[in-house]
N, C-alpha and C positions, 0 to 999 in steps of 0.2 A: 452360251446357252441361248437358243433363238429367243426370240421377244415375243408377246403374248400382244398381240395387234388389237384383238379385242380391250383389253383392259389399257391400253396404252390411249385409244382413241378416244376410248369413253373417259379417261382424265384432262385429255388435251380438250376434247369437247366440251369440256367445265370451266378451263383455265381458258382457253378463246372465247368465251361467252363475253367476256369484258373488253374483249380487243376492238379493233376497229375491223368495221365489217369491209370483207372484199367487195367493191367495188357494181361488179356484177351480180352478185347477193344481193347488192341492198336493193339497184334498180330493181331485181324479180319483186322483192318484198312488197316495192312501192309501186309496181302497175302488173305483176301477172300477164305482161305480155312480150309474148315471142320476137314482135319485131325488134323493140328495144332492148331485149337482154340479146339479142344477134347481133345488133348495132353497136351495144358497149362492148361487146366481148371483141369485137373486131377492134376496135376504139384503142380497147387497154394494153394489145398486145405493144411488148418492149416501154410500157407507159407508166407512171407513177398515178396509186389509184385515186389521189387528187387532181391529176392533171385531165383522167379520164374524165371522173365525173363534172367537172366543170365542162368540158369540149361536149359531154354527152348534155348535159342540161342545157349548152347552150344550141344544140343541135336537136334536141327533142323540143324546144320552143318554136322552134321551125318548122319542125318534121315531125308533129309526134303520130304520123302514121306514114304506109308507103305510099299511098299515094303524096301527100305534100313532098313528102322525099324526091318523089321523081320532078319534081316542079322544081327544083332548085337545082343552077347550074353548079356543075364541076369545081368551079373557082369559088363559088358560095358556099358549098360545103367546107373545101379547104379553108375556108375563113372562117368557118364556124367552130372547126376542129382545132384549129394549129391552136396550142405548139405538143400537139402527141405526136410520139413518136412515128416517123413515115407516113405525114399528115397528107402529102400529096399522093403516095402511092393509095390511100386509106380513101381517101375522097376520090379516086376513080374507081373504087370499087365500091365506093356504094352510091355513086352516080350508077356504075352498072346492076346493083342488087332488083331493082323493081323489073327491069327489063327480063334478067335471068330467072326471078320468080316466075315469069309466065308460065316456065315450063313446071310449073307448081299449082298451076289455078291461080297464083297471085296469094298464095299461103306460105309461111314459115312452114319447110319441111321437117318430118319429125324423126327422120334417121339420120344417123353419124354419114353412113352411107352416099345420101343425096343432098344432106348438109356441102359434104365436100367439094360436092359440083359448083358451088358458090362460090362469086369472083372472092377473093380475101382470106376465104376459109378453109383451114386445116384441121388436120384432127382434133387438136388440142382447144379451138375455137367449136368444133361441131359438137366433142364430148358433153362441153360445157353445157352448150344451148340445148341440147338432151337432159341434160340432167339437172337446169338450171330452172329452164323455161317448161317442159313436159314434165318433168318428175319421173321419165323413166330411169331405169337403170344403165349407167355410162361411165367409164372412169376417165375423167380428164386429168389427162398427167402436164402437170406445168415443168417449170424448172424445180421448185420447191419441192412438188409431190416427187417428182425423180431423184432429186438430190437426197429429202429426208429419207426416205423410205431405204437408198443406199446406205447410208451411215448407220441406221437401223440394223443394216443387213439382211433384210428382208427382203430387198433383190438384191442380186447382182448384174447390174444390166449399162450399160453405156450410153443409152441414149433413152428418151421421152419414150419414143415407138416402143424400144423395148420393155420399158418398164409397165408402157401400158399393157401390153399383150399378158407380160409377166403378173402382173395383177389380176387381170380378166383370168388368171388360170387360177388365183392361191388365193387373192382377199373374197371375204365372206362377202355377198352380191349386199347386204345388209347396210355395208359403209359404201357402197359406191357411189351412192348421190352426197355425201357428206365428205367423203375423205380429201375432197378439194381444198371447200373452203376452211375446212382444220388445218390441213398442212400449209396454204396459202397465209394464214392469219398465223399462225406460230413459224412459218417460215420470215414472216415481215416483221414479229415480235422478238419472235427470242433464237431460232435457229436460222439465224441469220447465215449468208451467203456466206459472208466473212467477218472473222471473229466473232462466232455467233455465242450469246450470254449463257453456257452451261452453267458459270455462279448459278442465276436463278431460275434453271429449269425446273419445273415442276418431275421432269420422267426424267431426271438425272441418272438415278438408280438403277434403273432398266436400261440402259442407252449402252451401246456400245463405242460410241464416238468412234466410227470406222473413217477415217481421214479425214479426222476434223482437229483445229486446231482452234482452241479458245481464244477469245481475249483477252489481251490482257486491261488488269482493272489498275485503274490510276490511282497513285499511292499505295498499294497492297505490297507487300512484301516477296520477295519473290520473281518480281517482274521480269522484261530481260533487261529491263534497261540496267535493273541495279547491278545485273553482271555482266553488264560490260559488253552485252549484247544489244548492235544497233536493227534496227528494222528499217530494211532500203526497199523500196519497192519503184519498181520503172513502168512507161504505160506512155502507149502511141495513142491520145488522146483525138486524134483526128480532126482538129477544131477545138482550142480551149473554151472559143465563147460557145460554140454551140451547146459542149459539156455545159458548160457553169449555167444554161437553162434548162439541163437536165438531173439536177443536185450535186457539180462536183464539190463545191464546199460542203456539203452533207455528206460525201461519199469518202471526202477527206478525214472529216472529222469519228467516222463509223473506223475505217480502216488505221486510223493512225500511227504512222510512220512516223519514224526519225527523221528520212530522206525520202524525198518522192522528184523521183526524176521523169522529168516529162518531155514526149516530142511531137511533131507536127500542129504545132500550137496553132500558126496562120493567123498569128496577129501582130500588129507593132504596137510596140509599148501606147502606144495613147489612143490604143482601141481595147484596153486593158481597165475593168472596172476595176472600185478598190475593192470590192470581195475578194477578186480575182488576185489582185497584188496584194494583199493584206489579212489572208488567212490566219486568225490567232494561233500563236505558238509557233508560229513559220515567218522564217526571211524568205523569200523569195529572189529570184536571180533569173533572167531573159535573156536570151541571143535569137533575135527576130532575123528573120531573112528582109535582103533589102527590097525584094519582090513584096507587093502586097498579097496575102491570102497565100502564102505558101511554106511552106516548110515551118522551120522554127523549134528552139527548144525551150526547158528551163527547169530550174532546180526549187522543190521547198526543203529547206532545212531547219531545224530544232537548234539543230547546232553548230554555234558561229564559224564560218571558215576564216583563215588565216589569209586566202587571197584568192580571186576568183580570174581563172584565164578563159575572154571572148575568145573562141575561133580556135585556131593552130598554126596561126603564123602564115598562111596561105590563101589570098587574097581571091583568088578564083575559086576555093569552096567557101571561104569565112563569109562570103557576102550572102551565102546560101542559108546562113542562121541553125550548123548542123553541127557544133560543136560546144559545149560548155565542160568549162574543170572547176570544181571546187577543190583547196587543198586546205586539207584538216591537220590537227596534230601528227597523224601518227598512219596516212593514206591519203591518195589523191584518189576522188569519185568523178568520172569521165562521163558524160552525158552526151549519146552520139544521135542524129539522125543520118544515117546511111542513106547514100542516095538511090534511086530505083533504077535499074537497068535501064525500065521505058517497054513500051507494048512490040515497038519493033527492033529493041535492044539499042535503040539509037544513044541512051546514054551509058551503054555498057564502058565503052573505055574512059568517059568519067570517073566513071564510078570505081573502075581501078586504079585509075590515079588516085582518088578520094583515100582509097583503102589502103596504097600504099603509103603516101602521105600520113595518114592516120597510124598506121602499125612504128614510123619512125616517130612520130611524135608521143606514145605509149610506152614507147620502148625506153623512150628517153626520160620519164617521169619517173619509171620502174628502176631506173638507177640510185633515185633518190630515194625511194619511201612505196610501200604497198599501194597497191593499184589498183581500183575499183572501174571497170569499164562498162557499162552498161547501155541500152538501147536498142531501139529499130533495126537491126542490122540487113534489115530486107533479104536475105536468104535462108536458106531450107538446107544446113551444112551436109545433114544425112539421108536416106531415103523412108530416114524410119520418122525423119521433122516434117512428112507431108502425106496428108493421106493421099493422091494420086501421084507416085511417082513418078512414073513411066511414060505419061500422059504429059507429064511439063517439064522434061528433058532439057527442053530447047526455048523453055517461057524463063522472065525477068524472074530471079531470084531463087530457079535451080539449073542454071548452065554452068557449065564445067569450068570456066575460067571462074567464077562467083565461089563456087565450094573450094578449088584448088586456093584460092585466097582464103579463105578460112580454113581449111587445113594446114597454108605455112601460117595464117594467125597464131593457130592453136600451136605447131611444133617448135615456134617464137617464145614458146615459156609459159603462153596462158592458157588458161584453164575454163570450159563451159560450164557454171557452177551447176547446174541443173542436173546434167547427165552423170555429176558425182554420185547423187540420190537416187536415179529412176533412168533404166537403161530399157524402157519397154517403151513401143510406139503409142501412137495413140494420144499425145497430150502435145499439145497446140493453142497458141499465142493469135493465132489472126484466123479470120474467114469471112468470106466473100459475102456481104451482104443479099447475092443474089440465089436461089436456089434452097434458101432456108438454111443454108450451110452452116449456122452455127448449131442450130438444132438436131441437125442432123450429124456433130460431129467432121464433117471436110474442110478441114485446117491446114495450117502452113505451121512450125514454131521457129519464126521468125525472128523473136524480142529475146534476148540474153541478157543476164548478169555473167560476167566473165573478169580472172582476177586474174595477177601474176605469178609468179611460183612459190615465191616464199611468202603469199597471202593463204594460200590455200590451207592449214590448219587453221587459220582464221574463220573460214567457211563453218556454220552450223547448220543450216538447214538452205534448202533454194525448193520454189513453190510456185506453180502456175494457178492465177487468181480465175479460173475461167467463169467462175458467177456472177462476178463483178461486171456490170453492164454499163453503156456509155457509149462505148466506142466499137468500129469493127474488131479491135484488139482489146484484149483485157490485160490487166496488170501481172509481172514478174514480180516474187519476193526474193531477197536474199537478208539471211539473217546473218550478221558478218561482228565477230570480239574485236 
């Protein structure tokens, strides 16, 4: 039965009254001006909205107009901003904003349209400052607005653009200046990206929960854990320090896993805070590469293993820090980083030795006891793991000797848990920071959970976390008895 939009908004609208206000909200509230709600909206993008308003307050004490703006250099802003997200890309673009406004009269433009021409600004930036800063009518679709309104089933759309369009066509012009910051603040409170709190949703009733999976609540009956169902989830962190000043101990403690196996760490243990190493409710486990700032894996666990194997016995990739085993009662969990081909394939045949070496050492644990292999595997096995197939033929991580290795992987006995579930394209593990690529959906799925043969009734469910933010890659689940 569709959902009644009307009467759904105006309850959320009562239930957010209490929340904490989005960030760009509150700035309009407190100065009614254009330049600063332009400034923080740019500010927030991929940002937590404490980290914004602190970077924006410290940057409006400086700047609180354009002109002062243009008086401060390039590296001044970046110092006034860090540490939001893409603080250097962000401060050359509002080193550029005063310049680019000339062709403005030196005024905040007041269409989406001429918004856009603005160095930093996309749609989802121009909506907002329309409908934040002017009070016309705009619908800014974030990830939240796009994400809820799906599970709603109120669109059916794949990306932000679409679902904006698809609004601009069905929602009443009535909610368009509001329906942001509703579903922004109930997106950060309760309908969370992952594991998001249906227990105490207010529009429980009315919800369809179109591929959404709750959390679970600690101690409640029911749980997976009481049956015997563990939650693994893996994730190319890209930098652990840089995550952990971007909330991963908060992103840990939201999502909580059994097992959370992690790669491309790029740290040695003793550049390891104890946050870092000392997450409650988790052992922790490292295989640093011996390079500084490169590679690197490592394990949290809930649950003690029985013995933990550095490496794979081969001295030429182990110093690489791209291999960790935990073995448990009853299955070994493999924790791989795969090496990259390279921009001009110069470490392709590494990287086949890497993979051969790896399939005999796999093969050989799977004699003893169920096999959990998960990781970075840096390839696109089918054409349906990348949206431009055709196009990277001959690029690291879809050439024909890379999939032909993952094909004897797979006819080796294992299994790609993921594609047990969902055999449709379109769902992706990595994208290219460059080009907006994650927003726009141009992916690679790269990251696997992958078992051995007599694991596979083991398997319950396998889940691409793509909400979950931090890294150019988002986390894989597998829910594994």
């Amino acid at each position: 039965m569709p959902i009644d939009i009307n009467k759904i908004l105006k309850i959320l609208a009562q239930e957010v009254a209490a929340y904490k206000v989005p960030v760009v909200d509150l700035i309009a509230v407190q100065s009614n001006d254009p330049y600063q709600v332009l400034v923080a909206t740019i500010l927030s993008a991929r940002t937590k909205d404490e980290t914004t308003a602190r970077a924006a307050g410290r940057l409006f004490k400086k700047a609180p107009d354009l002109k002062k703006l243009a008086q401060l250099s390039e590296a001044e802003i970046a110092r006034l901003i860090y540490p939001v997200g893409f603080y250097k890309n962000k401060a050359g673009y509002l080193k550029k904003l005063p310049v680019a406004l000339n062709n403005f009269n030196g005024i905040i433009p007041e269409t989406v349209e001429e918004l856009v021409r603005l160095p930093g600004v996309g749609r989802k930036t121009a909506n907002l400052v329309v409908s934040v800063a002017f009070k016309k009518p705009a619908i800014c679709v974030d990830t939240h607005v796009h994400r809820i309104m799906n599970i709603w089933g109120y669109v059916e759309t794949k990306t932000p653009l679409q679902t904006e369009m698809a609004l601009r066509e069905k929602l009443p012009e009535e909610h368009w200046l509001t329906v942001n910051s509703i579903l922004v603040a109930f997106g950060q409170g309760t309908c969370k990206p992952v594991a998001p709190h249906c227990d105490r949703c207010v529009i429980l009733q009315f919800c369809p929960q179109i591929g959404v999976t709750p959390r679970k609540i600690p101690g409640k009956r029911g749980t997976t854990q009481q049956h015997g169902i563990k939650k693994m989830l893996c994730w190319n962190v890209n930098g652990i320090r840089a995550l952990e000043k971007k909330g991963f101990v908060d992103i840990v403690a939201e999502l909580s896993p059994d097992i959370l196996a992690i790669q491309e760490t790029k740290a040695q243990p003793h550049q390891l805070s104890d946050s870092l190493k000392n997450i409650k409710g988790y052992q922790s486990f490292w295989h640093s590469a011996e390079r500084k700032g490169y590679s690197g894996v490592a394990v949290y666990s809930r649950i003690k293993p029985l013995n933990v194997l550095y490496g794979m016995d081969c001295p030429e990739h182990d110093r690489e820090g791209r291999v960790l085993t935990l073995e448990f009662e009853d299955f070994f969990l493999v924790n791989i980083y795969f090496p990259n081909a390279g921009n001009e394939l110069n470490r392709l045949d590494f990287k086949l030795d890497f993979n051969g070496h790896l399939l005999d050492f796999v093969s050989k644990l799977a004699v003893q006891k169920s096999v959990v292999i998960c990781g970075d595997y840096n390839v696109a096995h089918r054409e349906i793991d990348l949206k431009n197939p055709k196009s990277n033929e001959k690029n690291a991580g879809f050439t024909p000797q890379e999939r032909e290795w993952m094909d004897h992987f797979l006819a080796a006995g294992f299994t790609d848990t993921f594609r047990m579930f969902h055999q449709e394209p379109g769902h992706y593990t990595w994208w290219s920071y460059r080009f907006n690529a994650r927003a726009r959906n141009i992916g690679w799925r790269i990251d696997y959970f992958c078992v051995d043969e007599k694991s596979k009734t083991r398997v319950q469910s396998a889940a691409i976390l793509k909400d979950v933010m931090g890294s150019d890659h988002c986390p894989v689940q597998l829910d594994y008895k």
